[in-house]
N, C-alpha and C positions, 0 to 999 in steps of 0.2 A: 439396204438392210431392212428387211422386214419386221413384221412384229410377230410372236411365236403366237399363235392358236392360244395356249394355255395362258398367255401373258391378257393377250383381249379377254379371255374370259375372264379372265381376275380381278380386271379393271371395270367391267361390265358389273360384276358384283357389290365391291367397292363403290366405283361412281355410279352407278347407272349406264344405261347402255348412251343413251344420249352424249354427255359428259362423256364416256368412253370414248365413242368415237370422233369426239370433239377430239379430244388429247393425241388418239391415234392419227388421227391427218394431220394437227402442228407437230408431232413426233415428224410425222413423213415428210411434212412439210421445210422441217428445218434439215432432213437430211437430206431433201432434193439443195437446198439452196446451199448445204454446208457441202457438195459434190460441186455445183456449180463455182462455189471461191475456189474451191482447189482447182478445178482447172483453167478456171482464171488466175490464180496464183501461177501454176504451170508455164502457161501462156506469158505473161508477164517475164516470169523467170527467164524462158528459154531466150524473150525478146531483150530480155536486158543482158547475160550470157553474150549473144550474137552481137550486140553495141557493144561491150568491152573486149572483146576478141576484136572487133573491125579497129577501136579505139588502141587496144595494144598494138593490132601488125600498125595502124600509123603509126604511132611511137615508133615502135621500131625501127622502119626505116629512117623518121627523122633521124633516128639516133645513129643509125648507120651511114645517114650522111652527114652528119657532124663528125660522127670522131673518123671519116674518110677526110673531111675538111682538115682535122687538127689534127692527122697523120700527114697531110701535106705540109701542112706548116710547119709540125715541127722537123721536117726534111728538110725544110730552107732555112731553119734557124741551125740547124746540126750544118749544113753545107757554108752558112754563112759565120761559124763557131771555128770550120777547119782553115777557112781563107782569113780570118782575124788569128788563128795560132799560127800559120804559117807565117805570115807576115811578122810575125812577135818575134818569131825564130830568127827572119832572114833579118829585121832589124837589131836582136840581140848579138847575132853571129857579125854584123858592120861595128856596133859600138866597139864588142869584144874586142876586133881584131882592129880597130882605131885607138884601142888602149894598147894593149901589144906593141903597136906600134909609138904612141906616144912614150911608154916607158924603156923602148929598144933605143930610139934614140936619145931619148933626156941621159940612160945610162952610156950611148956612145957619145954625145957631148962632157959629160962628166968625168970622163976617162982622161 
């Protein structure tokens, strides 16, 4: 960004021409260096950007091998859930039919 013709003359009037051109190169001066943060800001940005994009796809897959891990498990905990209810069964359908039987006879001795 430059500085307009009319603006240096104004300033030339005002300060002096010395003083003018003093103010006109820290003018210039701060806009080369306030160009140079920004694209050092840029720079920085885009670099940090790229580390949380790398930083997420890890996450990611840790996280996709975790819950691959605790999809497994809870497979063997649901498999190991169906062979304790079976079992529940086939020793509730023994007692049942051990009652059955214990009150078939108590009533054919009581006859």
């Amino acid at each position: 960004m430059g500085i307009t013709h009319r603006l240096s003359r104004k300033l030339s009037e005002m300060l002096g021409e010395e003083a003018a051109e003093d103010l006109v190169n820290w003018m210039d001066d701060v806009e080369r260096e306030r160009a140079e943060w920004r694209e050092a800001m840029r720079a920085d940005f885009a670099e940090l950007r790229q580390e949380m994009q790398a930083g997420f796809a890890e996450l990611r897959q840790e996280m996709q091998v975790g819950f691959a891990t605790l999809r497994q498990e809870m497979a063997q905990m649901e498999a190991r859930f169906e062979r304790r209810f079976s079992d529940l069964i086939k020793w509730s359908f023994v007692f049942w039919v051990g009652a059955v039987a214990a009150i078939a006879m108590l009533a054919g001795a009581l006859r």
